[in-house]
N, C-alpha and C positions, 0 to 999 in steps of 0.2 A: 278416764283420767282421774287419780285423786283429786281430793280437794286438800290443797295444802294445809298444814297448820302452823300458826303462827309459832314462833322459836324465838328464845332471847339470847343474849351474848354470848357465852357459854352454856350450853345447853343443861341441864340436868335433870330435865322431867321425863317421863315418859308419855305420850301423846298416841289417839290414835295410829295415826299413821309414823310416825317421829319418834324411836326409842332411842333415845343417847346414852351412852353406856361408858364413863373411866373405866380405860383399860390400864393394863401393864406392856410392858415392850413385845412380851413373847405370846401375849394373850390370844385367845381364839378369834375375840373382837374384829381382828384383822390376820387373819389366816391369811399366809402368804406373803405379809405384806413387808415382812421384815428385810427384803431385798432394796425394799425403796428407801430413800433418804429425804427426801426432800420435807415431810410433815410429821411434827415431832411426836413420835410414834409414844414416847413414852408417856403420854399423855392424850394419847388420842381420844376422840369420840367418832362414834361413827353414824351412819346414816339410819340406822335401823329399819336400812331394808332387807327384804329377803331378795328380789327381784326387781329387775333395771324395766321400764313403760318403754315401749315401741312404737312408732317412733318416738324420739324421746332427745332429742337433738333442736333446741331451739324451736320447736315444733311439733305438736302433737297433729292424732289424725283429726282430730276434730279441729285443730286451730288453720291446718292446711285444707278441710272442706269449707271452714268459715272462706277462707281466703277466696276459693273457685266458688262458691255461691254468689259471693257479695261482686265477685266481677262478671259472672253472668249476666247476672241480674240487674246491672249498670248500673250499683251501689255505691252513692258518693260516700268517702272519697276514694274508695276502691280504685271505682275505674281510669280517674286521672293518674292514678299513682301509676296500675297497671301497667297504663301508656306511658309512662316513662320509664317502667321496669322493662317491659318490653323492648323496649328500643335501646336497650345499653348493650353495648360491644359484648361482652359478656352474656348478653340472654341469648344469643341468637344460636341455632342449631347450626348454620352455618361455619361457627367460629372455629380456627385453622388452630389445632391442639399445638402445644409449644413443647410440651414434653413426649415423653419421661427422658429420665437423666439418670445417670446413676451416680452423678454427687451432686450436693446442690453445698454452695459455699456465701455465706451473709457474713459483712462486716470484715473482710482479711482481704485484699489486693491480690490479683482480678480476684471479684465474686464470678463465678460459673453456676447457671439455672437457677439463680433467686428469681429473676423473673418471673421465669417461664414457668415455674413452681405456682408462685403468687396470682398470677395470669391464670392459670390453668384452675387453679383450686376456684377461684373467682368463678370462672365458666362452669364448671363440675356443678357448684351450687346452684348457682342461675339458672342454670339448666334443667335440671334436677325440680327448680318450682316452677318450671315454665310447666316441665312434664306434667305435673300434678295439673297446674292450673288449666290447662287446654287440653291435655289427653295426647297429645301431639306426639307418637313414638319420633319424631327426629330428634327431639331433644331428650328423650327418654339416653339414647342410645348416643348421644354425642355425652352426656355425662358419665353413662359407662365407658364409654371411649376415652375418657381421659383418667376416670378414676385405674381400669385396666391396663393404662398407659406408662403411669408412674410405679402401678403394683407389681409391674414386671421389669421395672428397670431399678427404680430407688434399691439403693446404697447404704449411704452417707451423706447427713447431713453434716457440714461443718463451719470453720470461720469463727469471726469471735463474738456475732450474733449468731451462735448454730443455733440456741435456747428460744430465742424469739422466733424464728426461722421455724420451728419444730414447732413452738406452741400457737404460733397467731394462726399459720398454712395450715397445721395441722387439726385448729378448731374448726375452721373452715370447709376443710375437706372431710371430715367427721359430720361437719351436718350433711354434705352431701351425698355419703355414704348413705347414713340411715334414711335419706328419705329414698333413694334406689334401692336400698336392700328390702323395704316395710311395702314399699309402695309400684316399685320397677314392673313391666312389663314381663307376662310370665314367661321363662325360660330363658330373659334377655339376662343372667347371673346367674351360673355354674355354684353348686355347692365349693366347688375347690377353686374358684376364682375369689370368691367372696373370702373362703379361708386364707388364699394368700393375701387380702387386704387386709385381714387382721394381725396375718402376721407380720407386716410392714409396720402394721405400727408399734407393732410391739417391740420388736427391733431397730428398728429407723427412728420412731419419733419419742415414745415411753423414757430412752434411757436419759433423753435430755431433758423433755419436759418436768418428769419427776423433781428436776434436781433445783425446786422453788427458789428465788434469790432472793432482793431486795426489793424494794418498791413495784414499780411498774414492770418491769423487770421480770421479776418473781413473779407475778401476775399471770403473763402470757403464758408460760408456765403452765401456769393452775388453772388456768382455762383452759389450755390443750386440753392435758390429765381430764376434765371434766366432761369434755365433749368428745375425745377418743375414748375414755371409759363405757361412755354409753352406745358408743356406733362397737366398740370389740365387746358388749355385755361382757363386760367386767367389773363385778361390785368391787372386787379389792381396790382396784383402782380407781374407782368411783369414790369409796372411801377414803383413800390418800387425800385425793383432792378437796372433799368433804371437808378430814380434820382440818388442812391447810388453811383452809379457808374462815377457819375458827380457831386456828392456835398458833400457825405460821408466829417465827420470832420477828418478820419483816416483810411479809406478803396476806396476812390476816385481812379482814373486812375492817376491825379495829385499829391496823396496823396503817392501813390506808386513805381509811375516812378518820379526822378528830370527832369523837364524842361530844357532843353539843354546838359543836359550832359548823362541820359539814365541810370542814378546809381538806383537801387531799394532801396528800403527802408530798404533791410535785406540785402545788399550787403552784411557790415557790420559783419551779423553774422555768414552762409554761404552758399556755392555756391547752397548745393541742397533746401532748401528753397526759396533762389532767384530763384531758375529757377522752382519753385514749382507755386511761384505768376508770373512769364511770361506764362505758361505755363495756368494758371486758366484763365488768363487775354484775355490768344489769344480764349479760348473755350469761353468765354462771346464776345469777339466781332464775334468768327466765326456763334454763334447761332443769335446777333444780326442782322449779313450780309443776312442773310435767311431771317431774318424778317423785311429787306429791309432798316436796319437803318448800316451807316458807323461807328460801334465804333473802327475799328480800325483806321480810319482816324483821331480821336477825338487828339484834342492837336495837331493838324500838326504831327497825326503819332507817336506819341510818344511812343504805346508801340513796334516802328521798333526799339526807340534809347533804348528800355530799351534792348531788345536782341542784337542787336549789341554792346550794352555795355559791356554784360557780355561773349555775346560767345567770342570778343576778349580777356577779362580777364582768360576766361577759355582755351583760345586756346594758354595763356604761355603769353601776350603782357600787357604793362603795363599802367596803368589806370590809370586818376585823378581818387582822393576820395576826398570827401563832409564829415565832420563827424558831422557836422551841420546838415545832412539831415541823417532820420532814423524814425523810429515808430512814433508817436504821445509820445508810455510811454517808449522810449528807441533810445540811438541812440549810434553809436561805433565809436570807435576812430581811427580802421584803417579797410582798408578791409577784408573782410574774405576767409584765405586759404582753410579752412576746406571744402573737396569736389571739390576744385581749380583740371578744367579738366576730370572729371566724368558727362559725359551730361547726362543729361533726355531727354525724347523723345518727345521733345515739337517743336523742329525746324521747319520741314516740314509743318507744318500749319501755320507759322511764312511766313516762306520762300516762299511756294505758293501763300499768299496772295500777299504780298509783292509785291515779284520779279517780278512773273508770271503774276500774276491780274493784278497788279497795275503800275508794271512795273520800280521798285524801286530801288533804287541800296542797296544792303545788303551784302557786300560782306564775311561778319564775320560768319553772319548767314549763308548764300548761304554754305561756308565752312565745318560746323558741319553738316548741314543738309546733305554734299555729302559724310562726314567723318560717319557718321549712318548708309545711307543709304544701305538694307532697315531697315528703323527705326523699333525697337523690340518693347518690355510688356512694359506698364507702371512699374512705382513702387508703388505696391501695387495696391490703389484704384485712385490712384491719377491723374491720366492723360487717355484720351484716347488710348495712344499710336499707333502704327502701323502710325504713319503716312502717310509712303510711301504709305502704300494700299489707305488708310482713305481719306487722302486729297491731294496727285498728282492733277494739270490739267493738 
């Protein structure tokens, strides 16, 4: 794996591994990319890579050998983590597939196979690091079975959350791709199986994710885009989501965290949404640390101050608010209690990068992270969770 190099707010240097490059709309920069909308092309930068790391999905192969050593080896605090990673509904090789669907409907009366989508994607993962971590072909082959599941039936996503629906599931089911496709049991994945799971997303989930919106919003978005560009090795669309995520009018890093003071853009409305985009935010830079680019460095670091913003606001202590700074189409007038002290399981990838890598002082975060620890399930589809297993060095 690279070793990433740190980047500032707008990029302009060039860097070992980091070339960023103003383009023009039609430029070579991003060959191809002129189909997408979503990241404002006329002003792009891009990744300056030539090639997408394998696995490369929230997880590199060395970060998933960390992970099966330190649990062998009955590695605190690996192994407590393990034991409750193990035991969720979702790790088990036993667990009874819900899908495929051939439309999946969020946010319109009746939704049809949101669920069973969200459910399913949840298990494809879990499974997928169960495989890794035990060698265990039943879980090997229950992840294929569900990624196989939806590859042959998905459609249509729609509804009037189809955009979240396509980028949360879809980031999800993206990490569990790559680590099946890098790491799966030989010959348990057909060249032309695996083909038509790329082409599922290209068609199924690409055409909404691209299309970045506002805040949190916009977000899920740009994390799909990020995590299915890397499971379909697609640099163009690796770079959509690249620019986005440094030039977005309303989905940017700067767009979402304030400069200097660490407020998110939904402080405002409340706290599990805030820590819904820190959380989306740390899984785009931790896939782009793999593929050797610094975004959490981006901004002098800024998504440290958006978590230490809010872990001390959720840990009872009191805050400046900004009511000047909020959405692009909305902004609030004071902070938001709602969910004030109910954390998400986003810290621990926060906190290792941070503290541990980088060497940083996080003291708010470092807190929640040891008040979790070991970090439990996401909520719902929405997070990796497990951190403590996941991502400890």
């Amino acid at each position: 794996m690279h070793e990433p190099q740190s980047v500032p707010a707008t990029p302009p240097t060039r860097r070992r591994f980091l070339k960023l490059t103003a383009v023009g709309a039609g430029a070579a920069g991003l060959a191809g990319a002129g189909a997408l909308t979503g990241a404002n092309q006329a002003a792009a930068v891009t990744s300056g890579l030539s090639t997408l790391t394998h696995p490369g999905v929230l997880h590199s192969l060395t970060d998933l050998n960390r992970i099966r050593s330190r649990v062998a080896a009955g590695t605190a605090p690996w192994t407590g983590a393990y034991t409750a990673f193990a035991a969720d509904f979702f790790s088990s090789s036993s667990y009874v597939v819900a899908g495929g669907r051939a439309t999946v409907t969020r946010g319109t009366s009746p939704e049809s196979g949101n669920g069973e989508l969200w459910y399913d994607c949840n298990a494809a993962y879990q499974n997928a690091l169960m495989w890794y971590i035990t060698q265990d072909t039943a879980h090997a082959y229950k992840a294929l079975e569900i990624i196989k599941s939806w590859t042959n039936a998905l459609r249509t996503i729609n509804g009037a959350d189809a955009e979240l629906a396509a980028g949360i599931y879809g980031a999800k089911l993206a990490a569990a791709v790559e680590i099946m496709h890098y790491t799966g049991p030989a010959g348990s994945w057909s060249q032309s199986e695996l083909d038509a799971t790329v082409a599922m997303f290209q068609n199924v989930f690409v055409p909404l994710v691209n299309i970045y919106g506002d805040g949190g919003y916009g977000l899920m978005g740009l994390k799909g885009m990020m995590q299915i560009a890397v499971a379909c090795n697609d640099l163009t669309l690796f770079n959509d989501a690249y620019n986005a995520f440094y030039t977005h009018n309303c989905c940017a890093l700067t767009k979402l965290v304030q400069s200097g003071t660490g407020q998110c853009c939904e402080s405002g409305r409340d706290q599990g949404h805030t820590q819904l985009i820190l959380g989306s935010l740390a899984e785009i830079c931790q896939t782009g640390w793999i593929q050797g680019l610094d975004l959490y460095g981006a901004s002098g670091s800024l998504l440290l101050s958006g978590f230490e913003y809010t872990a001390k606001y959720n840990l009872g202590n009191t805050v400046a608010y900004d009511a000047s700074f909020g959405r692009c189409d909305w902004h609030w007038s004071s902070i938001g209690s709602d969910g004030r002290g109910s954390f998400k399981p986003i810290y621990e990838m926060a906190y290792n990068h941070y503290v541990k890598r980088a060497g940083k002082s996080a003291p708010y975060t470092a807190q929640v992270a040891s008040n979790l620890r070991p970090e439990g399930a996401p909520t719902q589809c929405d997070q990796p969770g497990f951190g403590t297993l996941l991502f400890s060095l």
